[in-house]
C-alpha positions as CSV (number, residue, x, y, z in Angstrom):
1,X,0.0,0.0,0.0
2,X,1.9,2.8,-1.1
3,X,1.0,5.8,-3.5
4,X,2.1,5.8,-7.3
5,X,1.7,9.3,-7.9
6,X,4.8,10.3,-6.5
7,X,9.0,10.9,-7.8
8,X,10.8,7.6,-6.2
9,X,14.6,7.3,-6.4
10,X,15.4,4.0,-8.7
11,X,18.9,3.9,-8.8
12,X,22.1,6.0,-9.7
13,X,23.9,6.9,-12.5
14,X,26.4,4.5,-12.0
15,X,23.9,1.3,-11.7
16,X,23.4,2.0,-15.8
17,X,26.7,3.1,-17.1
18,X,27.3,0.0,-19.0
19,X,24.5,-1.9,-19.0
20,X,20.3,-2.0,-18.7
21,X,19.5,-2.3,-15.0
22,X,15.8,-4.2,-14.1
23,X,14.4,-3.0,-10.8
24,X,10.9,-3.6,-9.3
25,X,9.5,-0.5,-7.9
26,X,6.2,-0.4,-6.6
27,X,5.4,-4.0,-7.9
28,X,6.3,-2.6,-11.7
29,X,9.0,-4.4,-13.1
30,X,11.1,-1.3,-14.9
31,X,14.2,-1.7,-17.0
32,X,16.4,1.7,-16.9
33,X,18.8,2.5,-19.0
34,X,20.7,5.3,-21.6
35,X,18.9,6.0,-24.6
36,X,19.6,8.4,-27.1
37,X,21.8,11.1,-26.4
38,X,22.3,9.6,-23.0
39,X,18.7,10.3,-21.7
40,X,17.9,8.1,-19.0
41,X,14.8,6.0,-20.0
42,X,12.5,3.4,-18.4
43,X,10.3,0.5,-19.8
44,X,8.3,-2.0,-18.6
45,X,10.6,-4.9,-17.9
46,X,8.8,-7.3,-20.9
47,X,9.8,-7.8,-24.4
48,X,6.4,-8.0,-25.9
49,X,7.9,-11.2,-28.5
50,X,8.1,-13.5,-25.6
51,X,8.4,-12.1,-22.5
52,X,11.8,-12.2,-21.8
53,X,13.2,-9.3,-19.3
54,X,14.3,-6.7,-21.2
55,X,17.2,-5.5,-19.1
56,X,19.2,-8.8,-19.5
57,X,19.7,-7.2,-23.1
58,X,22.1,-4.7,-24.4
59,X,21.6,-0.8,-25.1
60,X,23.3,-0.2,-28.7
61,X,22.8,3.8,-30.4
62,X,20.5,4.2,-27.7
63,X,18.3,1.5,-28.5
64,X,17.3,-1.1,-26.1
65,X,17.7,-4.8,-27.6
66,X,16.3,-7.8,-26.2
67,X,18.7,-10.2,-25.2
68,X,16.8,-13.7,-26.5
69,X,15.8,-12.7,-29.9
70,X,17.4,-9.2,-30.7
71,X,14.0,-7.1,-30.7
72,X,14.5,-3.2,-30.8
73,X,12.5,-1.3,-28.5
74,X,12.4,2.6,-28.6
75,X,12.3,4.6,-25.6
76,X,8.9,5.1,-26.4
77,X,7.8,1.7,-25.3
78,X,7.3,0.9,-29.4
79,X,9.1,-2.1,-30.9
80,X,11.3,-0.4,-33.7
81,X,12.9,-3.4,-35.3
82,X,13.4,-7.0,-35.2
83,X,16.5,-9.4,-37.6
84,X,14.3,-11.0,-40.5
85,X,10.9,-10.1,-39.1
86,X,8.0,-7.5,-39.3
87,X,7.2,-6.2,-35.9
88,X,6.2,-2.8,-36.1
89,X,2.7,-3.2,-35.6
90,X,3.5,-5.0,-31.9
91,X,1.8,-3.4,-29.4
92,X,3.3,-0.2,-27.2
93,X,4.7,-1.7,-23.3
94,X,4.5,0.8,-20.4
95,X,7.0,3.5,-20.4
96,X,7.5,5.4,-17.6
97,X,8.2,9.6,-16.7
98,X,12.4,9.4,-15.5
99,X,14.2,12.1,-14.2
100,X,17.9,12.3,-14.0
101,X,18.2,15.1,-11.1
102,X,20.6,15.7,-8.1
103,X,22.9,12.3,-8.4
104,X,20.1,10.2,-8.6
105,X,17.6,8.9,-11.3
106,X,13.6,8.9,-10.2
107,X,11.1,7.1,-11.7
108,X,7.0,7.8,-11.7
109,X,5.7,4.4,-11.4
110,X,1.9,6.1,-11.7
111,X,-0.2,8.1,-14.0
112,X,2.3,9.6,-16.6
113,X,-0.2,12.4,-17.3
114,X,0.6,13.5,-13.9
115,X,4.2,13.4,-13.9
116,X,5.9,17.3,-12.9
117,X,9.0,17.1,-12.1
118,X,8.8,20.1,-10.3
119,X,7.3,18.0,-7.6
120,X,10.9,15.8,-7.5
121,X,12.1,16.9,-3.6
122,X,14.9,19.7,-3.8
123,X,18.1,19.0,-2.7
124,X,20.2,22.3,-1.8
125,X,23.3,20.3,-1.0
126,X,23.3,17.9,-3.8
127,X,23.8,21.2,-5.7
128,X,26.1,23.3,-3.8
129,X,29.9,23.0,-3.9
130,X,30.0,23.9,-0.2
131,X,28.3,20.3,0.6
132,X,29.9,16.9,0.1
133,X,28.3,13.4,-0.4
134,X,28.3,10.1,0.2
135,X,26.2,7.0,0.1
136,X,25.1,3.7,-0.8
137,X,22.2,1.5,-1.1
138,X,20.5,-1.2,0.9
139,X,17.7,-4.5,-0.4
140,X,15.9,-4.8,3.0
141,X,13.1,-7.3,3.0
142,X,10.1,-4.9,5.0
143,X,7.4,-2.7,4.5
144,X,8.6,0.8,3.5
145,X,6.2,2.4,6.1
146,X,8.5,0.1,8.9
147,X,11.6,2.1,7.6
148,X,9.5,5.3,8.0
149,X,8.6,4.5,11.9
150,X,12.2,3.8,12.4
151,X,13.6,6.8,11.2
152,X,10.9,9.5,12.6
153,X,11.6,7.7,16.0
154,X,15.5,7.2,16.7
155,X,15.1,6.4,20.4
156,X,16.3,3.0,18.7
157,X,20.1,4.0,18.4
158,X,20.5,3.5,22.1
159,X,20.1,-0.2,21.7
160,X,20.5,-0.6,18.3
161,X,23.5,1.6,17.3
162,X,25.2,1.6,20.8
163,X,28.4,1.6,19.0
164,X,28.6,4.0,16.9
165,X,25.3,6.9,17.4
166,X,23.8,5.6,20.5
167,X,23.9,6.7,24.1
168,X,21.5,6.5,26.9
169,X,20.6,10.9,26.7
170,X,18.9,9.6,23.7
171,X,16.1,7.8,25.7
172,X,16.1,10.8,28.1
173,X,15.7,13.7,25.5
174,X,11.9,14.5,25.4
175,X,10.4,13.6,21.6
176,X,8.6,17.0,19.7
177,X,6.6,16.4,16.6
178,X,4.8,18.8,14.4
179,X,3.0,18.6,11.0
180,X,3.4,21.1,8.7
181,X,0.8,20.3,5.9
182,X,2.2,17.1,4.5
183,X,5.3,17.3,6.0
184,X,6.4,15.7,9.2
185,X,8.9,16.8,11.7
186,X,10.1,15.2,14.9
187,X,13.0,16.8,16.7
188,X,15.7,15.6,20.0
189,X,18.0,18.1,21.8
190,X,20.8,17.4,24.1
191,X,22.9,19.1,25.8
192,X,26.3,18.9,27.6
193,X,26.5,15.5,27.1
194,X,29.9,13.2,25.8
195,X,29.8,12.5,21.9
196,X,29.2,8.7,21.0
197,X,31.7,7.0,19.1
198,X,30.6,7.8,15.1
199,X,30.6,11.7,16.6
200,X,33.3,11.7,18.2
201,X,35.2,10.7,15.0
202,X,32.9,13.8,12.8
203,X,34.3,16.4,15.4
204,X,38.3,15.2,14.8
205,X,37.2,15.2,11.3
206,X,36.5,18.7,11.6
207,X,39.7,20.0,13.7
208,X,38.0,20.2,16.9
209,X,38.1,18.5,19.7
210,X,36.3,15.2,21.0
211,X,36.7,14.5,24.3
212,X,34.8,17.7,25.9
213,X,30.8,18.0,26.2
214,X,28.4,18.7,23.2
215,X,25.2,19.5,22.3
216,X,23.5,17.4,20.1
217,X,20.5,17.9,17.9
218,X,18.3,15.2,15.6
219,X,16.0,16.8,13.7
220,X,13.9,14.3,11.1
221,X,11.7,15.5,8.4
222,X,9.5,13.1,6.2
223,X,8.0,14.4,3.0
224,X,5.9,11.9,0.9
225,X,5.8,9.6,-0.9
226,X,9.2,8.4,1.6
227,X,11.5,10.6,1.9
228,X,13.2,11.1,5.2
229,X,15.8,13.7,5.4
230,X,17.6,14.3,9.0
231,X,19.6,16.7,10.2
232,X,21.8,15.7,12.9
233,X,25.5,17.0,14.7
234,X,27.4,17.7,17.7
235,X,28.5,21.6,19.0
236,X,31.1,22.2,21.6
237,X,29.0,22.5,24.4
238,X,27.8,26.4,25.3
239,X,28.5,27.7,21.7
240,X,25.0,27.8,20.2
241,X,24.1,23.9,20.3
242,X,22.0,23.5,16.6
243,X,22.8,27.4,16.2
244,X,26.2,27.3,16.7
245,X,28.9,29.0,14.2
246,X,30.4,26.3,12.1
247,X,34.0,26.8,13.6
248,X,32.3,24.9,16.7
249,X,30.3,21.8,15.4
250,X,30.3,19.1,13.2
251,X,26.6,19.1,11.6
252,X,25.0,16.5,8.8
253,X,22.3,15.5,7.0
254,X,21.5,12.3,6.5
255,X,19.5,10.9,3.4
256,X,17.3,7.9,3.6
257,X,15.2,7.6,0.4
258,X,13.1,4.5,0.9
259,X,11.7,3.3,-2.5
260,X,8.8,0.1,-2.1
261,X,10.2,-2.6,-4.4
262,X,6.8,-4.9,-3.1
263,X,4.4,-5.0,-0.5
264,X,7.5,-6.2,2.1
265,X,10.6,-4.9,0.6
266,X,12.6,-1.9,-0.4
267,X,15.2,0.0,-2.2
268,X,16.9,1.6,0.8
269,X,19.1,4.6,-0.6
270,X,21.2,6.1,2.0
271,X,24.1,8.4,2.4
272,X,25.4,11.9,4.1
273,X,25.2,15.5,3.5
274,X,27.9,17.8,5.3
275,X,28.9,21.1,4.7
276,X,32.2,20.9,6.3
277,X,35.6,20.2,4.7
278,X,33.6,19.2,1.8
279,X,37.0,18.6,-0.3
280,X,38.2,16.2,1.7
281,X,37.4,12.9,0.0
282,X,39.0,10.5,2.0
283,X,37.2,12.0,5.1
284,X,33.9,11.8,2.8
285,X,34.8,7.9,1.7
286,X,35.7,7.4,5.9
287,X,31.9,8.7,6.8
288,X,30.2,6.7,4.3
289,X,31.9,3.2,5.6
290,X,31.1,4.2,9.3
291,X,27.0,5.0,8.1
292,X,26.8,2.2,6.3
293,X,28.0,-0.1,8.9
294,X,25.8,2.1,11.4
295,X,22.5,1.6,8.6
296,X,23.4,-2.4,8.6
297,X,22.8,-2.5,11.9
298,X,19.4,-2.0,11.2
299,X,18.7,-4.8,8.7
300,X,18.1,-7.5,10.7
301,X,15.8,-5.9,13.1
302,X,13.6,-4.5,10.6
303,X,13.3,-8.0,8.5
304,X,13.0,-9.6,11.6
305,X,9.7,-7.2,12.5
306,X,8.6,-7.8,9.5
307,X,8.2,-11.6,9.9
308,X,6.9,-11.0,13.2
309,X,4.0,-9.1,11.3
310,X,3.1,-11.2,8.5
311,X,3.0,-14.4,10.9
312,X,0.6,-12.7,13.5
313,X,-1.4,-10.1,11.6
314,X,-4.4,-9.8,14.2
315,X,-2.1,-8.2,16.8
316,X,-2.4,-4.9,17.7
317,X,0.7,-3.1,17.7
318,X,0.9,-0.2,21.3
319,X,1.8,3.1,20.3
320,X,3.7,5.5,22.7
321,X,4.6,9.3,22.5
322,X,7.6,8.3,20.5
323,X,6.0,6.9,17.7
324,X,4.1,10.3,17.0
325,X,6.4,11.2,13.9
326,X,5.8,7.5,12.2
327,X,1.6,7.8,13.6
328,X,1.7,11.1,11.3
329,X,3.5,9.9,8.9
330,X,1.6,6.8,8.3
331,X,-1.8,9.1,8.5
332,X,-0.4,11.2,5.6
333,X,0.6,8.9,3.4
334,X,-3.6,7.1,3.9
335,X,-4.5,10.0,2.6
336,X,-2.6,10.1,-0.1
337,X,-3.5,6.6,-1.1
338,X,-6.7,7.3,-0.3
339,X,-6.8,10.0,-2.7
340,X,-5.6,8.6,-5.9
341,X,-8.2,5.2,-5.3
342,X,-10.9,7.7,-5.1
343,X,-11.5,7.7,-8.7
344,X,-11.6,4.0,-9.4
345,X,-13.6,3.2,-6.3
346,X,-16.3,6.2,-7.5
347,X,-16.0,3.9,-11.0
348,X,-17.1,0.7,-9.1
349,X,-19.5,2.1,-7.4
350,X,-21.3,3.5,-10.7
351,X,-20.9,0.2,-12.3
352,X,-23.0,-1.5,-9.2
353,X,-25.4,1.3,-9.1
């Protein structure tokens, strides 16, 4: 249950450089690949001749050619050509609105008619020399809204993350959640208190010292369809906390672009945002291994859940005050879903009348 009418992150540039790439988003099967010019392009993963997945071909002028019995399909969903046969008049496949935009490639897996990419979610670091990046993607087998609850609620790093991002002020810090017309926000302040392990390494990174107090701010954001953007750091305690002048902290966002594959799994794109030292490539390289060690510490608990749903799916689950970012979330998104089945159900509903 998720909406279709929405921008989702398929894949990077990278994932296509040399060859098509076949990805289930929102249960549609979607090849990606280069057409002409180098246009990113997306079809429905089915040669129309036989069936055969289109992305275990080859992409030749731009042209995307079946790998079984050398059919060529346009970009257009229209079979072109085909060795020795007549197979213009084959009917279109799916095609699908893609947008190459910020370091990532997005794909509208609902109605194309309704496809702006205006609405794709601006990224002011991804375009800003003062901001570095890195990141890296995850196949976790869960619901995407489970992702959701666990990122709008991060009392979980005490337990979870106690390495690297967790410590007990976490649990102690009181929760605040606001909506701000489809936007979520949940927020966690602490002060004078010892940075944990992954910090502690952000503020040497950064020239500045790590074995005094900080303050410490987590600040998460959810904007449909999934899209969970958090800003998080550590100040040098008494200079300013989330406020402070950048000569005294080491602040971050982190990315978490959670794309449905099915009902219970996801494409789980992930990375960092910082806007200090942003040259520095080896300390950019040194941040991405520690997240994505931090983000696989997740895996298992989420899958894990997930089981634990699917085998008892009559049981209630309790909510707290914590949960109030994921409770919104979730209640957004209903909406939304709600909102684009409104037309077919009012369809039914003729019909019977």
């Amino acid at each position: 249950m998720f909406p279709k009418n929405a921008w989702y992150v398929a894949c990077t540039p990278d994932e296509i450089a040399v060859k098509p790439l076949g990805r289930r988003i929102c249960n549609e099967k979607i090849v990606f690949y280069r057409g002409p010019e180098g246009r990113v392009a997306a079809l429905e993963d089915f040669c129309p001749h036989r069936g055969a997945p289109l992305s275990l071909g080859t992409v030749e002028d731009g042209k995307l050619v079946c790998g079984y019995h050398g059919l060529v399909m346009g970009c257009d969903g229209k079979t072109e050509s085909m060795p020795n046969q007549r197979v213009q008049g084959f009917p279109c496949i799916k095609s699908f609105p893609v947008e190459e935009r910020y370091g990532f490639i997005w794909v509208w897996p609902g109605d194309p008619e309704k496809a702006d990419p205006a609405l794709i979610h601006h990224l002011e670091w991804a375009e800003s020399p003062d901001w570095a990046y890195g990141g890296g993607l995850y196949h976790i087998a869960c619901d995407y809204r489970l992702m959701i609850d666990n990122l709008m609620d991060l009392t979980h790093e005490t337990y979870v993350h106690a390495s690297s991002i967790g410590q007990k002020e976490i649990d102690e810090a009181p929760v605040h959640t606001r909506v701000e017309g489809e936007k979520v926000v949940t927020s966690r302040f602490m002060e004078g208190v010892m940075a944990p392990p992954f910090w502690r390494a952000a503020l040497r990174g950064n020239g500045l010292a790590d074995d005094v107090p900080v303050d410490r701010w987590q600040i998460c954001r959810f904007s449909p369809p999934s899209h969970v953007l958090i800003e998080v750091g550590v100040a040098h305690a008494g200079k300013g906390g989330y406020d402070a002048d950048a000569t005294h902290k080491a602040g971050s966002i982190v990315v978490d672009f959670i794309t449905p594959e099915t009902d219970t799994s996801i494409w789980y794109f992930w990375g960092m945002a910082r806007n200090f030292k942003p040259g520095d490539e080896e300390l950019t390289e040194t941040i991405r291994v520690g997240q994505g060690k931090i983000f696989s510490e997740d895996l298992e608990m989420l899958e894990q859940q997930q089981q634990n749903l699917l085998a008892y799916p009559e049981r209630a689950l309790l909510k707290l005050n914590i949960d109030a970012g994921g409770v919104q979330s979730r209640r957004i998104l209903d909406r939304i879903i709600a909102a684009e089945r409104e037309p077919s159900a009012l369809l039914i509903k003729g019909a019977a009348s």
